[in-house]
C-alpha positions in Angstrom: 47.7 -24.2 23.3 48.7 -22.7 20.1 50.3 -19.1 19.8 48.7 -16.3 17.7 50.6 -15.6 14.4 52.1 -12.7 14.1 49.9 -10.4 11.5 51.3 -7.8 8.8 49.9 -5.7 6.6 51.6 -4.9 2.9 51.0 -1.5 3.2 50.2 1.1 0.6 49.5 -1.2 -2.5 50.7 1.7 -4.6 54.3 2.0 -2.3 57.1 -0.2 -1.9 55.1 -2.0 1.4 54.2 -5.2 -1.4 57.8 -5.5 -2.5 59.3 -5.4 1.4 56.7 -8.1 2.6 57.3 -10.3 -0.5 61.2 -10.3 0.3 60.7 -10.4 4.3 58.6 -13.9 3.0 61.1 -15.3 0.7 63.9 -14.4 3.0 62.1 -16.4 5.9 61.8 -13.7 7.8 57.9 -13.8 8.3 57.7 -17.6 8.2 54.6 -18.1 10.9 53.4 -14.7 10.2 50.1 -14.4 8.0 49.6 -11.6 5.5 46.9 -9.1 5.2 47.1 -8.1 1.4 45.0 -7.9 -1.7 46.5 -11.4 -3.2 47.1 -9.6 -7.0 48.9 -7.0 -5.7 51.1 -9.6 -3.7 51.9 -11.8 -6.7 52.7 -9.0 -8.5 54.9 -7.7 -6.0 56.6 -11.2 -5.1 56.9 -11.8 -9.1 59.0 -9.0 -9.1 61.4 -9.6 -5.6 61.0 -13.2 -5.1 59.9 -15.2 -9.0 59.0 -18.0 -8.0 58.0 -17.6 -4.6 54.1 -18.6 -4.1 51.4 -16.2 -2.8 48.3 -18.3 -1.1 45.0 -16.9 -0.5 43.5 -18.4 2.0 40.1 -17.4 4.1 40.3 -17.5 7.8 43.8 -17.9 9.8 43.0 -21.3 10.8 43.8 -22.2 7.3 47.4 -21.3 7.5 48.0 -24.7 9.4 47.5 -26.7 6.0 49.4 -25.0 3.7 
């Protein structure tokens, strides 16, 4: 039995929510978790905080296994 990931938000696109998440990511600190964003506004965000760092879209949480 696999566990549930843990799920976060990024917030108010137009606050500092994006920028937080796209460290917390970069740092490791959200490694299994799965991210409930608009994927622009995370790019831009992680661009910013984390160059470098890659932002995946993906469709259903399932998906998260084969990344």
């Amino acid at each position: 039995m696999s566990s549930a990931p843990l799920v976060v938000t990024m917030g108010d696109a137009c606050g500092i929510g994006p920028e937080i998440v796209a460290l917390a990511c970069a740092r490791g600190a959200l490694a299994d978790a799965v991210v409930i964003a608009d994927v622009e506004v995370m790019r831009r965000a992680t661009a910013i905080v984390a160059p470098g760092q890659a932002v995946v879209a993906i469709d259903t949480v399932s998906q998260r296994g084969a990344l």
